[in-house]
C-alpha positions in Angstrom: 97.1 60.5 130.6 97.5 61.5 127.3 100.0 64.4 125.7 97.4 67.5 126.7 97.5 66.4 130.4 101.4 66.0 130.5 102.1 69.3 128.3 104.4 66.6 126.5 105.5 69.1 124.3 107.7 71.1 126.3 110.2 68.6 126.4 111.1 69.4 122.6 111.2 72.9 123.5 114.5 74.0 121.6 117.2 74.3 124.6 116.9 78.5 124.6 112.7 78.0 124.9 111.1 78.8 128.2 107.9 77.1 128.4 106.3 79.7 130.5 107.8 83.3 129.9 106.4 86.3 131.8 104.7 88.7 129.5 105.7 91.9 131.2 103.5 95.7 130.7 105.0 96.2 127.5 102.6 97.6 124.9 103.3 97.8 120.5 103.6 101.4 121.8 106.4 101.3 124.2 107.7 99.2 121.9 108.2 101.8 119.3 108.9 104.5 122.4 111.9 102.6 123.4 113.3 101.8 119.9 113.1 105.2 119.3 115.3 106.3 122.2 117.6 103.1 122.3 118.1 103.1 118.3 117.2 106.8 116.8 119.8 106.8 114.1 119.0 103.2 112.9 117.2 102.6 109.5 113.5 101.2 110.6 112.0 101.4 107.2 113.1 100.6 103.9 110.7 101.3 100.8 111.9 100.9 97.5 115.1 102.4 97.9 113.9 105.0 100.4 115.2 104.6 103.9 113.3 106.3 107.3 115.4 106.0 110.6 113.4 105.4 113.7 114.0 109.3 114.6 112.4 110.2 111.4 109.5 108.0 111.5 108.6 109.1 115.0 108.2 112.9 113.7 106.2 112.0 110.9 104.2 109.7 114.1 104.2 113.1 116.0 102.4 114.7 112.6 99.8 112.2 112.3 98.9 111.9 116.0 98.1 115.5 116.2 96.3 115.5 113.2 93.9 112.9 114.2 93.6 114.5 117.8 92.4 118.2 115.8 89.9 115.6 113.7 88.4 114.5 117.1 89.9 111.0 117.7 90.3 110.0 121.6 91.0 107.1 123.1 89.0 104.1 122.3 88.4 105.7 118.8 88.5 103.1 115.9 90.4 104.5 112.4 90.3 102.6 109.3 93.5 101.7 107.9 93.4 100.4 103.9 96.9 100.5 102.4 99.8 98.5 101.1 103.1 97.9 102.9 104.3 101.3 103.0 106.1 103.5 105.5 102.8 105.6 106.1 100.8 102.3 106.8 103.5 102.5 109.4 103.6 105.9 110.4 99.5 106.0 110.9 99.1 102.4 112.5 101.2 104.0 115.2 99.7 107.2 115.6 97.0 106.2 116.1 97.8 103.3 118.7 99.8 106.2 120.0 96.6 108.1 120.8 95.2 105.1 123.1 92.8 104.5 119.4 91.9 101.2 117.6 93.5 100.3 114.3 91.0 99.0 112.3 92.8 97.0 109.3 91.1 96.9 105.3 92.1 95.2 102.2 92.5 98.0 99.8 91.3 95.9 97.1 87.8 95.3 98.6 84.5 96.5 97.2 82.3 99.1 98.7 79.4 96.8 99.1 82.7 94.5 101.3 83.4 97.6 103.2 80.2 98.8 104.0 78.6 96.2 106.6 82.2 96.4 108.5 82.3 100.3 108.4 78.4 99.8 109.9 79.9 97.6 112.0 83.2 99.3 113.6 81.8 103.0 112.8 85.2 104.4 111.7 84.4 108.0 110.9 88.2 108.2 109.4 89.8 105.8 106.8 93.5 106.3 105.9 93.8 104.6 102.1 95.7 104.3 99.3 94.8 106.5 97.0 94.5 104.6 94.4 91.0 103.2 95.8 89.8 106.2 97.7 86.6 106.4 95.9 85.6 103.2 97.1 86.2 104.5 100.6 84.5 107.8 99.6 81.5 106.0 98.3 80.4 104.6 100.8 80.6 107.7 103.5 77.0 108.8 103.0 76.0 105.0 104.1 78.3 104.6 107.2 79.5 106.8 110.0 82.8 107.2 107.8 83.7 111.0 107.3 87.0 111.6 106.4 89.0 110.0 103.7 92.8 110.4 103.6 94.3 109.4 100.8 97.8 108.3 100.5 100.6 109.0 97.7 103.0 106.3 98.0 105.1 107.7 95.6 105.8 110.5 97.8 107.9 107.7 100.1 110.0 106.7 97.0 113.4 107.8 96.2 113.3 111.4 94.7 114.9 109.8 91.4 112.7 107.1 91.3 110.0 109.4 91.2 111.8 111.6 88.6 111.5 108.8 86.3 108.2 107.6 86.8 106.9 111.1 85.7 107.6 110.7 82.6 104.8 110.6 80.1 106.3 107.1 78.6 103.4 104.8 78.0 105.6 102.0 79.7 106.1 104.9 82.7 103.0 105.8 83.1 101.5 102.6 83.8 103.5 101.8 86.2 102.8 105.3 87.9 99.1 104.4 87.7 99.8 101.6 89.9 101.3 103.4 92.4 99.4 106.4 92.6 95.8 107.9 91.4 94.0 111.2 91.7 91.8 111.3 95.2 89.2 113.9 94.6 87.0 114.8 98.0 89.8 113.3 100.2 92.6 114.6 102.5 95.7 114.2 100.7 98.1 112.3 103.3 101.1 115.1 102.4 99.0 117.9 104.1 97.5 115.3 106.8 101.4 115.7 108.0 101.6 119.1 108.1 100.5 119.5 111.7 103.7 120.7 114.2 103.2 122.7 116.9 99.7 121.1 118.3 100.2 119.9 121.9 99.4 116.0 122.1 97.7 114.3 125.2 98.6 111.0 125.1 96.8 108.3 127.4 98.5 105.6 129.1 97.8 102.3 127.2 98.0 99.0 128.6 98.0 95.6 127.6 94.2 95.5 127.9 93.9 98.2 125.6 92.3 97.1 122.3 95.0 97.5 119.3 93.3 96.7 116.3 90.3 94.8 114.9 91.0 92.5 111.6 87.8 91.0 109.9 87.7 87.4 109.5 85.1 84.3 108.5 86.3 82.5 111.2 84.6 79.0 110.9 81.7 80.4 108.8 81.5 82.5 105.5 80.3 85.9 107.2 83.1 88.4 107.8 83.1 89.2 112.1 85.1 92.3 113.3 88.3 90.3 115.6 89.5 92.9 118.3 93.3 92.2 119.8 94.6 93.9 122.3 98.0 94.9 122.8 98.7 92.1 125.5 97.4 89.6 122.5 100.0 90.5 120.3 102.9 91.2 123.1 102.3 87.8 124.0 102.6 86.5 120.9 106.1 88.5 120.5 107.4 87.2 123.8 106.2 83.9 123.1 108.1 84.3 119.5 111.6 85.6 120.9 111.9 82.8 123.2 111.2 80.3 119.6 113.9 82.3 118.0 117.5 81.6 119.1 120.3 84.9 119.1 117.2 87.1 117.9 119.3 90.6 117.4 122.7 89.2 117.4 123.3 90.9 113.6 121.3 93.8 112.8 118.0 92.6 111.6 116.2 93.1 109.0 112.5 91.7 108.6 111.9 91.3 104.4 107.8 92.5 104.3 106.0 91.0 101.2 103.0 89.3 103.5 99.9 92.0 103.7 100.0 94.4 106.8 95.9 94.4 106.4 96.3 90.6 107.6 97.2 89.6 111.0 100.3 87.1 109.9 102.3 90.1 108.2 100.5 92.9 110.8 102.3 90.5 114.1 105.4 90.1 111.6 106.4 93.2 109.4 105.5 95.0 112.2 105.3 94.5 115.5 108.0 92.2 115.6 111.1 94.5 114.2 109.6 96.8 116.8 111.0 94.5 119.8 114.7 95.4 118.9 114.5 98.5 116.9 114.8 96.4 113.6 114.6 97.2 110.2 111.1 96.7 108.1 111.6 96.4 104.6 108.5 97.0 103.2 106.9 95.6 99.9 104.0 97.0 98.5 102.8 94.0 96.4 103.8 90.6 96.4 105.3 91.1 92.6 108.5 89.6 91.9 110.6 92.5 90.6 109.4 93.9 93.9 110.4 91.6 96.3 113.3 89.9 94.2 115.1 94.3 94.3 114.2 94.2 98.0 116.2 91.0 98.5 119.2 92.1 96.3 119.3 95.5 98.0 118.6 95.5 101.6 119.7 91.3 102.1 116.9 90.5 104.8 117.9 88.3 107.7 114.1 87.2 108.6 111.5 86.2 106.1 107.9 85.7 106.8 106.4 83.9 104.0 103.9 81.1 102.5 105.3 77.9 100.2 104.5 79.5 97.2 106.4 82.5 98.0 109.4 80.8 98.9 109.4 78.4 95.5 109.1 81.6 93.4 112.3 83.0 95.2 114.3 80.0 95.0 113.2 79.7 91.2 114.5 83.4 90.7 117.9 82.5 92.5 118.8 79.5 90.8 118.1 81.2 87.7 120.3 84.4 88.4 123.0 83.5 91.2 121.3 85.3 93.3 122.4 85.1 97.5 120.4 84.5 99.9 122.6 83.5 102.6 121.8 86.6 104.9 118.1 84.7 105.6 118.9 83.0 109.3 115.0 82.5 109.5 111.9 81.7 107.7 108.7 81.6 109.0 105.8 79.9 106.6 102.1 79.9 107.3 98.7 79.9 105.7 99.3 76.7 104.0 101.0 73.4 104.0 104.8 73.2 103.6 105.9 70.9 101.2 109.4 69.2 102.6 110.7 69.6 98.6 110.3 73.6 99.8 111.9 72.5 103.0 115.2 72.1 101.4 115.7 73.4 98.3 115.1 76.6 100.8 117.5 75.8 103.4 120.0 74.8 100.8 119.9 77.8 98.9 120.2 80.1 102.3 121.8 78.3 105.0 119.4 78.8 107.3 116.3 77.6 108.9 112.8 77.4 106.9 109.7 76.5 109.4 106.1 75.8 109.6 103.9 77.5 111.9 100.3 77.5 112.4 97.9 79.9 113.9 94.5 82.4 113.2 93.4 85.8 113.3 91.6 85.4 116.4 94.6 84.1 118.0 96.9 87.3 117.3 97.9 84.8 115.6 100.6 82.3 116.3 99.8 79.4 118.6 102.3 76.7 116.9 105.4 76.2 115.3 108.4 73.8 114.4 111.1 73.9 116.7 113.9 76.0 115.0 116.8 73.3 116.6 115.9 71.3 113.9 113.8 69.1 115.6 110.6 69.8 113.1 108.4 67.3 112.0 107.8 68.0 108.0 103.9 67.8 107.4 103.2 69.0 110.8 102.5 72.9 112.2 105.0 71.9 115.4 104.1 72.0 118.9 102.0 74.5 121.3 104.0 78.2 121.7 105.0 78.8 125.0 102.4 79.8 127.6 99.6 78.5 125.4 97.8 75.0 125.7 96.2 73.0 123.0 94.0 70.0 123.2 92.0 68.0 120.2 88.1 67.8 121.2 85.5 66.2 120.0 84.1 68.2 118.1 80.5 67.4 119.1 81.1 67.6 122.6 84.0 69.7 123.3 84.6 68.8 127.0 85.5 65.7 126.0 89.7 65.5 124.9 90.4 63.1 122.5 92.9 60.1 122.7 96.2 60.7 121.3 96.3 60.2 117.9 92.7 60.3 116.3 91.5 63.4 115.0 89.5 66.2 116.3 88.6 69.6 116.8 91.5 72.2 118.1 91.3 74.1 120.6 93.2 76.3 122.7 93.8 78.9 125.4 96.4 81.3 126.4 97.3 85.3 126.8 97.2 85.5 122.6 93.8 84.9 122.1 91.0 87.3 121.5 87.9 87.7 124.0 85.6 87.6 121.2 84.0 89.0 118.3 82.8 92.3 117.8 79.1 93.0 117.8 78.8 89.0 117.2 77.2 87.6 121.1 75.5 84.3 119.0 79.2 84.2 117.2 80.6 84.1 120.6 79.0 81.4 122.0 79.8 79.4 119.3 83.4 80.2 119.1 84.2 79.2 122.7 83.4 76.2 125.3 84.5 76.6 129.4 87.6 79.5 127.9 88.6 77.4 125.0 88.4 79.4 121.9 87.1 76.7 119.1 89.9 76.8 115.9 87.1 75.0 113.7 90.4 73.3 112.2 90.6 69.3 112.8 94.1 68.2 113.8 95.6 65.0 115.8 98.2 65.2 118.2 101.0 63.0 118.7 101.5 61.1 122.2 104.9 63.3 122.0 102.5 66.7 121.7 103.2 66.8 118.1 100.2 68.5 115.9 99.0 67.5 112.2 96.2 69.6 111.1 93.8 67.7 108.7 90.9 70.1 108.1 88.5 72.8 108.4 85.6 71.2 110.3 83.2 72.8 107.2 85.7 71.3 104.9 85.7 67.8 105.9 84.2 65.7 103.4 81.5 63.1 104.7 81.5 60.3 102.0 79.9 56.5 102.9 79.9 57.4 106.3 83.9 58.2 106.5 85.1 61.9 107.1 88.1 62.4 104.7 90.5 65.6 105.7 91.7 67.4 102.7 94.8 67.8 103.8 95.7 64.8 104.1 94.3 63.5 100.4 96.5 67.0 99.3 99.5 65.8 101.0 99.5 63.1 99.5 99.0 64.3 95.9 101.6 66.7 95.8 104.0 64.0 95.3 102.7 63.4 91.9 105.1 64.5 89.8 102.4 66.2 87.4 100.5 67.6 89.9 101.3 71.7 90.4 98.6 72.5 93.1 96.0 70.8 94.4 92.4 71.4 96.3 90.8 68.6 97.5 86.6 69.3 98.1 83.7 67.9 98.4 81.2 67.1 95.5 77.3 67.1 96.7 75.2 63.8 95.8 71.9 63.4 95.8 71.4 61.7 99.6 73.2 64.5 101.3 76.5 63.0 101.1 79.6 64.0 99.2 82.1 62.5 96.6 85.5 63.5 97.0 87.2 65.1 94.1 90.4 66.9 93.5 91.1 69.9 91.8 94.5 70.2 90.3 96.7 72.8 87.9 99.0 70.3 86.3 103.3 71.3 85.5 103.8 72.6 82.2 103.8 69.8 79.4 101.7 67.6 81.5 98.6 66.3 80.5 95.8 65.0 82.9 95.4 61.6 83.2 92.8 60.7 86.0 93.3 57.2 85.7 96.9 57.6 86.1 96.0 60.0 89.2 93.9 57.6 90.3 96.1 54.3 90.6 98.2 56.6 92.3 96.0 57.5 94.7 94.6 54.1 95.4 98.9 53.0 95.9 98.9 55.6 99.1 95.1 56.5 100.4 92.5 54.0 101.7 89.7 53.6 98.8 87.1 55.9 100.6 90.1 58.8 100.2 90.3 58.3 96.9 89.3 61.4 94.8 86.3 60.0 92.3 87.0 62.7 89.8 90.1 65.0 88.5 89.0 68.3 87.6 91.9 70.4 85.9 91.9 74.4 86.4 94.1 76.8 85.5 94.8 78.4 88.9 93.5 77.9 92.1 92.1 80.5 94.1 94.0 81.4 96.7 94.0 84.6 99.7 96.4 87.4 100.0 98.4 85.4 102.2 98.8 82.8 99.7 95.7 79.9 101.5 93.9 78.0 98.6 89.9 79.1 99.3 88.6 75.6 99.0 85.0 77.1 99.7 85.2 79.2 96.2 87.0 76.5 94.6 84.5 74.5 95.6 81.8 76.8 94.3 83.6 77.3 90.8 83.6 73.8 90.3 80.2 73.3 91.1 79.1 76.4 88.8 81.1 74.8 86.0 79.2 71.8 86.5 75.9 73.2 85.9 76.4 74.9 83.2 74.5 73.5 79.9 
């Protein structure tokens, strides 16, 4: 029997971990309801200086749940939600869960020809946005069901002398105000969307099958698909989480938000987490350094949710200026590898723990971690969360488990895991086998339950007749002491094969060297692992969350190499 059929993992549980920890009725909104009442006076936002207690956020909930009930929106509703991480992407994330309604979550930054298959798809008729980009939202309302567009001031969340000085017509000034803030012409401005008191609210009774919010995703191919979670997919994930974390609430915590509420990773974290003991979000709107690095010095976070590149920049800026970050008990990275350099140059600069975790949209989304006992296994995404099983497949037959150690396809089951896409039935069948939702990520697992990820299955390189996982010829590279960043991708040859090649920014005052690269390489990797070719860029491209996109790296490169 291998580590699947023993659940070998368990046994490296941290000693505080139940394996199997009952999920209970709770909902994200009884969530809120009992902070609310346990915690009323306690700060639950914190927005550039501006502080909201959880009192004060519910009113403005109150507001925004009775102006969506006089706009028509009943249970089982979907609203569009495009913002930044602000206290009214709070406020009207929980209205409208509030009203039994589906949160349905945009980048602000995306184009109307992005936004209008998925408005087709959903059929939002109302979109809460930043203002900034309303007329994206309002262009497309003659070509979708969307009908009203509110448009949100974030400066009207800001301290009032903040705002004093950013209305001053300095050209510095007003820069930064266009930034923050834009005329919305044809939209509902959010500070009259709040004006609604007196109205009389019906509220439904929502349970853990009650869909929460839908999050677009390419899953395993390029096509974006609609992801509904419900609230029992995300509650598990929570309960799974607070049995992970040891003395969760013991100080008063505070959860530092610079990942993206319009992705799941920051939604499950800025959010929904604080929400389990009335903690404090402090919200970033962009992931800018003078933003986050104020955040830090002001509010001193205790949890913070991150990606490697994140936490490098950070430690760069405290080095440099002294600054503490010994009130960070936790760190939680994700979306990307995590180098052990980052590991602990992190945990010496804090004190506390810094962890890989691994997980997916569809899965709500955390279904691994590292132990946070300090039993974690640099280069790997840790072992199975409780209640959720993992097993590696073969990818072209998936019934089949394979033997501990040799790569395959993940995949995994448990009470954090969607039930499908939306509007997608061929997607569907693809995504699962026998109640096994199919990652499309290639991993191994350990005979001690222990999982390495290795590659997207539509990343994997097929060269000579030997797959070759990225990640692994990255992981490798990164220890060159020129190398910056790194994408590893496939390079199409004439018989349908692929060479590998590597994409690389280089540190300053380095120059490239493929030979050099290549020696080093050949000192580390079998020969068939070997990139062929060094390409150098300037940056990589990477997601909001901080992933590399090999796919459009991948697609630069080969542009480049077509051109005359």
């Amino acid at each position: 029997m291998g580590a699947f059929d023993t659940k070998a993992w368990t046994s490296h549980y941290a000693p505080w971990t139940d394996p199997n920890p009952d999920t209970g009725t709770d909902t994200l909104v009884s969530l809120f309801n009992q902070a609310v009442t346990m915690q009323p006076k306690s700060t639950a936002t914190w927005f550039m200086g501006k502080t909201l207690t959880y009192d004060q956020l519910n009113e403005q909930v109150g507001r925004a749940a009775a102006t969506l009930t006089e706009l028509g929106v009943r249970p089982g509703d979907r609203v569009a939600v495009a913002l930044p991480n602000c206290p009214q992407h709070v406020v009207a994330v929980t209205a409208i869960l509030r009203l039994g309604a589906t949160v349905v979550e945009h980048n602000p930054l995306y184009t109307a020809a992005e936004l209008e298959p998925q408005f087709n798809d959903h059929g939002a008729r109302i979109a809460i946005v930043f203002d900034r980009v309303a007329d994206t939202f309002t262009s497309i309302s003659k070509s979708t069901p969307l009908e009203t567009v509110v448009a949100v001031n974030m400066l009207e969340e800001v301290p009032l002398r903040l705002r004093a000085a950013l209305s001053l017509p300095v050209p510095p000034v007003t820069k930064v105000r266009a930034e923050l803030t834009a005329p919305a012409p044809g939209t509902l401005a959010w500070r009259d969307f709040l004006r609604q008191r007196s109205r009389c609210v019906h509220f439904p009774r929502i349970t853990q099958e009650t869909t929460a919010f839908i999050l677009y995703t390419s899953g395993t191919s390029g096509k974006p698909k609609g992801a509904p979670l419900t609230h029992g997919n995300i509650v598990a994930v929570l309960k799974a989480g607070l049995e992970w974390l040891e003395n969760w609430g013991a100080v008063r915590e505070k959860v530092l938000g610079v990942l993206p509420m319009f992705h799941i990773y920051g939604l499950a974290l800025n959010y929904a987490l604080p929400l389990t003991i009335g903690a404090q979000m402090v919200l970033v709107p962009a992931p800018k350094p003078k933003l986050y690095q104020a955040a830090i010095a002001k509010t001193q976070p205790t949890v913070l949710p991150g990606v490697p590149t994140l936490y490098d920049k950070i430690i760069e800026w405290a080095v440099a200026t002294n600054a503490d970050l010994s009130s960070i008990h936790t760190s939680i990275s994700g979306a990307s590898t995590l180098p052990a350099a980052t590991i602990e140059r992190w945990e010496d600069a804090t004190g506390g723990r810094l962890i890989e975790g691994y997980g997916l949209t569809e899965t709500a989304p955390i279904l691994a971690g590292n132990p946070l006992d300090g039993t974690r296994r640099p280069g790997y995404v840790g072992l199975p969360f409780p209640n959720t099983e993992i097993r590696i497949a073969d990818p072209d037959d998936p019934s089949r488990t394979m033997p501990d150690g040799e790569a395959g396809e993940l995949l995994v089951r448990g009470p954090q895991v969607f039930s499908g896409y939306l509007n997608s039935p061929e997607a569907n069948q693809r995504a699962f086998h026998n109640g096994w939702f199919r990652t499309g990520d290639m991993a191994v697992m350990d005979p001690d339950g222990w999982i390495r990820l290795v590659a997207r299955i539509k990343e994997m390189i097929i060269t000579g007749g030997f797959n070759v996982y990225p990640d692994e010829v990255e992981g490798v590279m990164r220890n060159h002491p020129d190398i910056e960043d790194i994408a590893v991708v496939g390079r199409p040859r004439a018989d349908g094969s692929e060479d590998v090649v590597a994409c690389i920014t280089l540190i300053d005052g380095s120059a490239l060297d493929p030979d050099g690269l290549k020696a080093f390489a050949r000192e580390r990797l079998t020969r068939y692992k070997v990139p062929r070719d060094f390409y150098h860029f300037d940056q990589l491209a990477r997601d909001q969350t901080g992933k590399i996109r090999r796919r459009e790296v991948r697609e630069t490169l080969l542009e480049l190499l077509t051109q005359p």
